[in-house]
N, C-alpha and C positions, 0 to 999 in steps of 0.2 A: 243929687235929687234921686229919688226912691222911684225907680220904675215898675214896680210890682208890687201888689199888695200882701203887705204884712205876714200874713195868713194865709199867702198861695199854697205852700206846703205844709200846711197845719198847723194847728193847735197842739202843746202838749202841755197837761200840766195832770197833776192830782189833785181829786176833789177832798174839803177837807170836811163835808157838810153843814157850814155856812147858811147857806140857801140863796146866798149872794145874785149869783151868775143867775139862779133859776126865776127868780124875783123882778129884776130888771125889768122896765117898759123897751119893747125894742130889740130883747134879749136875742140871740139863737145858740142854738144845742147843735154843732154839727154830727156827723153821722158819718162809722166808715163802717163795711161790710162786718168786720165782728161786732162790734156796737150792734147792727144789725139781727145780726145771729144773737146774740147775746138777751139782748132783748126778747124778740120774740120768743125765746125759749122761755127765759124768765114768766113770759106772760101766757105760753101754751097756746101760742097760735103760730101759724108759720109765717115765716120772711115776708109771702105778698101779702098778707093778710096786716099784718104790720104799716106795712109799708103803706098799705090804704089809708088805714084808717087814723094811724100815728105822725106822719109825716109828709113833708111838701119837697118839690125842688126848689131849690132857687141857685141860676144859671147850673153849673155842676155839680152841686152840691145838694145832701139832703139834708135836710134840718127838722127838727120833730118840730109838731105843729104846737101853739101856743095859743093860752085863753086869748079873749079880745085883751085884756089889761097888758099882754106882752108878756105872762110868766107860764113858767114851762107846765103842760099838763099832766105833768107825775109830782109836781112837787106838792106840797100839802105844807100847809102853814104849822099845822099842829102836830103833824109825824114828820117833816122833811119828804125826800125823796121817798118815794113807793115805791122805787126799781131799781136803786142803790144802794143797796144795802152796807 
């Protein structure tokens, strides 16, 4: 029996720009400090400023926040990702 979930010690993969992952109802994007960094720079605001306005916790973890439909708010149906270039 699996006493720990799956994904206690993350997630790794590379994105192939799909749009898969970001599309899903339910979906989550987790979040580690360069992600973090990474981003915000990308977008010319700092880490807490980010962090407000981009993303939530949920228990230890941060996840960027998502429309009501469950897809991620950088993704664009018609450009793909806005921050992955």
């Amino acid at each position: 029996m699996m006493s720990s979930v799956f994904y206690s010690e993350g997630l790794r993969f590379s994105c192939i720009g799909c749009g898969r992952c970001c599309t899903i109802p339910d979906g989550v994007v987790f979040l580690e400090g360069e992600d973090i960094r990474n981003l915000a720079q990308y977008l010319g605001i700092s880490e807490e400023e980010f962090l407000r306005k981009y993303t939530r916790t949920e228990g230890k973890f941060v996840v960027l926040n998502d429309f009501p439909n469950g897809g991620c708010i950088f993704y664009r149906r018609d450009k793909g990702c806005v921050v992955y270039p």
